[in-house]
LUMGURO-669719 format. One record per residue: residue in three letters; residue number from 1; x, y, z of N, C-alpha, C in turn. Coordinates in steps of 0.001 Angstrom, whole numbers, plus 524288, in hexadecimal, padded with zeros to 5 digits. Layout:
PT   type   seq     n_x     n_y     n_z    ca_x    ca_y    ca_z     c_x     c_y     c_z
PT    Ala   NUM       X       Y       Z       X       Y       Z       X       Y       Z
...
This chain:
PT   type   seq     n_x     n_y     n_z    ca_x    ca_y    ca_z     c_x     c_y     c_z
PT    Unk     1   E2ECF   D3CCD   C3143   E2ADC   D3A4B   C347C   E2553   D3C04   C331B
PT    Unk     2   E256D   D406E   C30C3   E1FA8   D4066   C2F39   E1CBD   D407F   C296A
PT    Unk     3   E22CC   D3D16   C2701   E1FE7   D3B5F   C22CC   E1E73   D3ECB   C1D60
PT    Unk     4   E21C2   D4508   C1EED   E2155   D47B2   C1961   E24CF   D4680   C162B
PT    Unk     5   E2453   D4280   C14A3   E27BF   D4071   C0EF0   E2884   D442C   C0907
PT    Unk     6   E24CD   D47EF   C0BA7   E24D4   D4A0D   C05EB   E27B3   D4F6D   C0448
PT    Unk     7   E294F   D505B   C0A1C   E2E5A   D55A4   C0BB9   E32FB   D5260   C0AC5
PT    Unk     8   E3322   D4E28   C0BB4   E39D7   D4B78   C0B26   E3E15   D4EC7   C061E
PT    Unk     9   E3AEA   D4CE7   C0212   E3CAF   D4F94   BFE43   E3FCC   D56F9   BFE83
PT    Unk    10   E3CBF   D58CE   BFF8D   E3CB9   D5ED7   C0354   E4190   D5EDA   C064E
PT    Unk    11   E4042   D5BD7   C0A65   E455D   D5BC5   C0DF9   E48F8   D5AEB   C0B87
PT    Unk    12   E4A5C   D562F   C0A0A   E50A3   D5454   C0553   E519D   D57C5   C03A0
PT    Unk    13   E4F7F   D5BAE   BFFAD   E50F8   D5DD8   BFCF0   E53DD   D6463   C01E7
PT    Unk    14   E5007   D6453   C04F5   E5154   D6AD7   C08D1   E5732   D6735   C0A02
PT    Unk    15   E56B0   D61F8   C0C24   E5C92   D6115   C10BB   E5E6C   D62CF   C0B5C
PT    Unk    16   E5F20   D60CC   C06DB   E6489   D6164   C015C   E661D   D6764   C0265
PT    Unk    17   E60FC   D6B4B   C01C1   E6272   D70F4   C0125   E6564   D7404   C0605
PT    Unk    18   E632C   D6F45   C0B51   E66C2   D7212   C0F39   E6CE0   D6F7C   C0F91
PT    Unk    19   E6D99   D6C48   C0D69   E7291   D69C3   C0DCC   E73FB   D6470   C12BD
PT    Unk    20   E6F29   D6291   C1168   E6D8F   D5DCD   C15CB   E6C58   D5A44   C118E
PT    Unk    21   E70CB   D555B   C11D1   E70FF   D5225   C0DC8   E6C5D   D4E82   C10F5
PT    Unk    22   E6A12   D4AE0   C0E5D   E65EB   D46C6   C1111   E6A40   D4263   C1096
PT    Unk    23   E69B8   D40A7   C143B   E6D71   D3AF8   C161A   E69D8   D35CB   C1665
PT    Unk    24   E6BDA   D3374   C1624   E69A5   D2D29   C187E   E6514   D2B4A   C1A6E
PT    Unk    25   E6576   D2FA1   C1EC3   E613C   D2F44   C2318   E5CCA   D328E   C2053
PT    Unk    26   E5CA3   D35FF   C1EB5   E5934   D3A05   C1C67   E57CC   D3784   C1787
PT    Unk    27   E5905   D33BE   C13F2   E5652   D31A4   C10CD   E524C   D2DC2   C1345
PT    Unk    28   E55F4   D29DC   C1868   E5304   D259E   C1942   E4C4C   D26CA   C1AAE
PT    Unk    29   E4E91   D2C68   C1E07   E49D1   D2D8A   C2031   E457A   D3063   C1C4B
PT    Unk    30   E4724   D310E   C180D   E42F7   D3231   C1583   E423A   D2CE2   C11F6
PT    Unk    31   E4429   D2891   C12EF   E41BA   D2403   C1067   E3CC0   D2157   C11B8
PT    Unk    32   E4184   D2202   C189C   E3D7C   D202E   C1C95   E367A   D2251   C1CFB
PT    Unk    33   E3782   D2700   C1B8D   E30F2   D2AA1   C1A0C   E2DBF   D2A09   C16C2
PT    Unk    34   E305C   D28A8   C12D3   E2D94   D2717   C0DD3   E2C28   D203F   C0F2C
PT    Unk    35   E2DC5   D1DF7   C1184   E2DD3   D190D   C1272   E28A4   D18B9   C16C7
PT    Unk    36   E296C   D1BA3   C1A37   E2406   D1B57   C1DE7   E1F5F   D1D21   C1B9B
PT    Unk    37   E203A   D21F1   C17AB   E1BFA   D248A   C14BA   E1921   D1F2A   C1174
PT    Unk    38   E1C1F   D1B59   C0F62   E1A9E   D177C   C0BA9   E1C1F   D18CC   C061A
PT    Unk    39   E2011   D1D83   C0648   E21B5   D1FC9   BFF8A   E26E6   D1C6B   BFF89
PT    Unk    40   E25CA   D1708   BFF22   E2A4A   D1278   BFD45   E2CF5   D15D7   BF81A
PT    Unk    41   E2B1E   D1625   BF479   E2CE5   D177C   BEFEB   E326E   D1C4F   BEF0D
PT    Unk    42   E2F1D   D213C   BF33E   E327C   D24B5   BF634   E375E   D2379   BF9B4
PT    Unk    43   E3581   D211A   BFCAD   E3A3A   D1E99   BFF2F   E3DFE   D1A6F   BFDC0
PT    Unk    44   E3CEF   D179A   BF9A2   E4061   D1517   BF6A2   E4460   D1789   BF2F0
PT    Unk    45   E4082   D1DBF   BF127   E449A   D2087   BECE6   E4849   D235E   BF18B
PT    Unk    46   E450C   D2528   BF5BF   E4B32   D27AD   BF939   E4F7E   D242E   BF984
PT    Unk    47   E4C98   D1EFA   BFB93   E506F   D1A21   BFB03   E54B4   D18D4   BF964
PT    Unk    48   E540D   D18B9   BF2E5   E551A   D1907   BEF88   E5B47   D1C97   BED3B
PT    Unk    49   E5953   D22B7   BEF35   E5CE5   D25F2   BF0A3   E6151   D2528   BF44F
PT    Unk    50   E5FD2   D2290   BF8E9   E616D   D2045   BFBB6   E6682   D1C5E   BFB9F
PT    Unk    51   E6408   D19B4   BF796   E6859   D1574   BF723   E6B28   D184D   BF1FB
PT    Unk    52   E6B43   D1C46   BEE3D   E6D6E   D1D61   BE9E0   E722A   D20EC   BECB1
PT    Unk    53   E713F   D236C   BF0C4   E74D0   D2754   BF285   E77F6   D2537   BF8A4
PT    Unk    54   E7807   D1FD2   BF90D   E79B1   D1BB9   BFB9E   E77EF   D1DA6   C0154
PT    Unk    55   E72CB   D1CF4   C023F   E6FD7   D1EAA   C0810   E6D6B   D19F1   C09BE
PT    Unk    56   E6D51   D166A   C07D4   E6983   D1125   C0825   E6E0B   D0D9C   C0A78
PT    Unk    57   E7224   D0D26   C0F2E   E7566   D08DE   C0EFE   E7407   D06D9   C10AD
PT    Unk    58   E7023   D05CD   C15CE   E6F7D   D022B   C186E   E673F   D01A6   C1AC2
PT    Unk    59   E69A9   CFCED   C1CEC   E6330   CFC05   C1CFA   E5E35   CFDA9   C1F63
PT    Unk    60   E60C6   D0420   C213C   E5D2A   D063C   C2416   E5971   D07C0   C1FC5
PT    Unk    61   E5C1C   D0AFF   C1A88   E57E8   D0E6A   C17AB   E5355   D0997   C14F3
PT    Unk    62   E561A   D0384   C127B   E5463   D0028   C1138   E5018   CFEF7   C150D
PT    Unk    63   E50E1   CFE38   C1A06   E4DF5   CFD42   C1D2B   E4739   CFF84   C1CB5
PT    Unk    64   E47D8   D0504   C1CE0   E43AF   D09BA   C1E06   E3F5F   D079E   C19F8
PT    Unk    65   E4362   D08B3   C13C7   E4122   D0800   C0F9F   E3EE4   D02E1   C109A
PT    Unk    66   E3FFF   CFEF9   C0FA4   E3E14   CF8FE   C116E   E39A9   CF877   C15D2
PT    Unk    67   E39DA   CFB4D   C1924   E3543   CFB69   C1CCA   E31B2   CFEA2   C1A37
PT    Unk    68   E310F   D02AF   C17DD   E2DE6   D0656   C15A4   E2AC3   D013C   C10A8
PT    Unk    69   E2CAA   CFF6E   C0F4E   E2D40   CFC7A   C095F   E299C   CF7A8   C0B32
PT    Unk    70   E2A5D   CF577   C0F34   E2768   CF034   C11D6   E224B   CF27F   C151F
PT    Unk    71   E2162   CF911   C17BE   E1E13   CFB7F   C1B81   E1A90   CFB60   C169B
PT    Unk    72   E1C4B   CFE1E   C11D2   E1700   D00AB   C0C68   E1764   CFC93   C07DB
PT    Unk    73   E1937   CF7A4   C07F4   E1846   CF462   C046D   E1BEF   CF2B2   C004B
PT    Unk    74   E2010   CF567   C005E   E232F   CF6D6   BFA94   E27C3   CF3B8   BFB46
PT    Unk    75   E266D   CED70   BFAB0   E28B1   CE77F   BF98D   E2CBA   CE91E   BF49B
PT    Unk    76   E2C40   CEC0E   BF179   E3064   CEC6C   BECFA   E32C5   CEFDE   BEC58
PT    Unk    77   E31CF   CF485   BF11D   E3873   CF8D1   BF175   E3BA7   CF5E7   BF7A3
PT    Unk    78   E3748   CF1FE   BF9AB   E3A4F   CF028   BFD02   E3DD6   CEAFE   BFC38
PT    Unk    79   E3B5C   CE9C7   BF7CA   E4089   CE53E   BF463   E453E   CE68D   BF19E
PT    Unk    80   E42A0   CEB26   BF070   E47CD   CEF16   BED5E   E4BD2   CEFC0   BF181
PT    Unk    81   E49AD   CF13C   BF549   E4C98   CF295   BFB44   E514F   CEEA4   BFD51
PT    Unk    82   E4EB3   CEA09   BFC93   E5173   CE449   BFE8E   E557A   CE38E   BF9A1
PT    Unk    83   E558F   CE396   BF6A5   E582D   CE3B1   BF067   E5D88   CE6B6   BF2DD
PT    Unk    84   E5BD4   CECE4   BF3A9   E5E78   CF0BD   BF20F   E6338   CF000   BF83D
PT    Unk    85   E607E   CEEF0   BFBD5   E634F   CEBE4   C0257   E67C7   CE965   BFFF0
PT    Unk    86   E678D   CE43E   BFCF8   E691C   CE097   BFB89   E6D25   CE315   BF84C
PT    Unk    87   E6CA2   CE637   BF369   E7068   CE82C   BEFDA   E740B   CEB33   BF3E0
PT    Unk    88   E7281   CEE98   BF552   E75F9   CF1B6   BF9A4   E785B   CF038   BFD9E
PT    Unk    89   E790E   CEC05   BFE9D   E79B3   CE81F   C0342   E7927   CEABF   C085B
PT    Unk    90   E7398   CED64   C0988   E7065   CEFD5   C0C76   E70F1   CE9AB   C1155
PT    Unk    91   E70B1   CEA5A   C152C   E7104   CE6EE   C1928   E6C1C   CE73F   C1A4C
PT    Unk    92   E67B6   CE35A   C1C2D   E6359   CE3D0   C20E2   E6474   CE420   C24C5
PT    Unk    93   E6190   CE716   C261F   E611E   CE751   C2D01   E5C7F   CE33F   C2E20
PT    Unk    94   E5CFD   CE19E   C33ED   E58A6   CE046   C3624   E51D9   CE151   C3426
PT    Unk    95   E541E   CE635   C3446   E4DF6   CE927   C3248   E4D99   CE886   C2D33
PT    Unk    96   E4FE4   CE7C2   C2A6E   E4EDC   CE772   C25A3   E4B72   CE11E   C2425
PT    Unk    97   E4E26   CDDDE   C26EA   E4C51   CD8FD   C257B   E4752   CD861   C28EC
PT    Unk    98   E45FA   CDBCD   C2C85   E4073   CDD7D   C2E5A   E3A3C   CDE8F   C2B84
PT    Unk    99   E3EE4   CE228   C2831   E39C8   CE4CE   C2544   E3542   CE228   C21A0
């Protein structure tokens, strides 16, 4: 909540050394940060991670990213987005067809 994006890194690495795996929720929410910050680029590579280590199933994380992507301008990681929905047979939500 207050936006130090730049400890994230820091933290990940302390939870690994204490034996606190980062889950689901603990990526989204650092997507979600980078996404309010306006570091699209950042939050697309967590993303990214995301979907390589099968954390991306459904259309909440798509969602965040997609709102972040339409809030700071970025029409072509948010097409990538709709693409990548589609390949994955990612479902919309309501909100999605909102955004």
């Amino acid at each position: 909540r207050v936006g130090a994006m730049d400890a994230v890194s820091k933290l990940v690495e302390t939870m690994a050394i204490d034996g606190c795996t980062p889950d689901t929720i603990t990526y989204s929410t650092i997507v979600k940060g980078y996404c309010v910050k306006g570091d699209l680029d950042k939050a697309f590579e967590v993303f990214r991670g995301m979907q390589k280590n099968r954390m991306a199933g459904d259309s909440i994380i798509y969602n965040t990213v997609l709102d972040g992507c339409t809030r700071h301008g970025r029409m072509d990681l948010a097409d990538i987005l709709l693409e990548d929905m589609d390949k994955y047979a990612v479902v919309p939500s309501n909100f999605t067809l909102g955004i």
